[in-house]
C-alpha positions in Angstrom: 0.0 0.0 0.0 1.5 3.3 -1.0 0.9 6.6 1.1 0.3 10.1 -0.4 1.3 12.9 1.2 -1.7 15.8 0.3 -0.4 19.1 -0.4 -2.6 22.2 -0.4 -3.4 23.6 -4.1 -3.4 27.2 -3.6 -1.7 29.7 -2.0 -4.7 30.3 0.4 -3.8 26.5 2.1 0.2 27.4 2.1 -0.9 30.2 4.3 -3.1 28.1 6.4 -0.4 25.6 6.6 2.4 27.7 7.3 0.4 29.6 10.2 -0.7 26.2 11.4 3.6 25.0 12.0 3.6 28.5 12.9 1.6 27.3 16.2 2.8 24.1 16.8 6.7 25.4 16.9 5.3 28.0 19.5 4.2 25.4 21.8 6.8 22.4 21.4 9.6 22.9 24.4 12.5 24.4 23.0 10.6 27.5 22.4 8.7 27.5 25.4 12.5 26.6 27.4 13.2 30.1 25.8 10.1 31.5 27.6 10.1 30.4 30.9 11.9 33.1 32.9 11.0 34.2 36.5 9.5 37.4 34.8 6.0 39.0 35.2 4.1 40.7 32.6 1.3 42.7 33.4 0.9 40.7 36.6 1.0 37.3 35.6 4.1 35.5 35.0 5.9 35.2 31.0 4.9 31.5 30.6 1.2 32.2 31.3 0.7 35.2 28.7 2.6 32.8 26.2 0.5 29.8 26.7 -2.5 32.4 26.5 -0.9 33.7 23.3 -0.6 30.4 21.7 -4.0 29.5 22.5 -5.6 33.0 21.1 -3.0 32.0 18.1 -4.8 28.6 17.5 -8.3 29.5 17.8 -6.9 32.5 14.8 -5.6 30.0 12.7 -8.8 27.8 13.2 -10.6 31.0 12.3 -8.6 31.8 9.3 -8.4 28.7 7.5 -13.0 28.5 8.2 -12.7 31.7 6.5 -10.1 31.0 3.7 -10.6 27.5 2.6 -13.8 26.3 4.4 -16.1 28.6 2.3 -15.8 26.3 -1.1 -19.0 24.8 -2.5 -17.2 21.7 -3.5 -17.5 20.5 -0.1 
């Protein structure tokens, strides 16, 4: 059985695609090694705002790709 690796067809799905790696390198631990520093920003310590950030980031790149790609009639 052969495997096929599905590439997006327009530059719409690169973007998607590209901000969806975007994400996941945000939240893998080398990145988040980076992050975690005894600092506080507006009151709550760096990790916490970035784990908020990469959460707002996901639900955005959930939102963009609805609105990019999930509006086709050939669904």
């Amino acid at each position: 059985m052969r495997s096929t690796f599905v590439r997006p067809s327009s530059w719409k799905g690169w973007l998607v695609l590209v901000a969806f790696i975007s994400v996941i390198v945000a939240g893998i631990w080398p990145v988040i090694g980076w992050v975690n520093q005894a600092v506080l920003v507006l009151g709550l310590p760096k990790l916490l705002v970035w784990s908020y950030l990469v959460l707002l980031c996901c639900s955005l790149v959930m939102w963009l790709g609805n609105v990019l790609i999930g509006a086709g009639n050939d669904d």
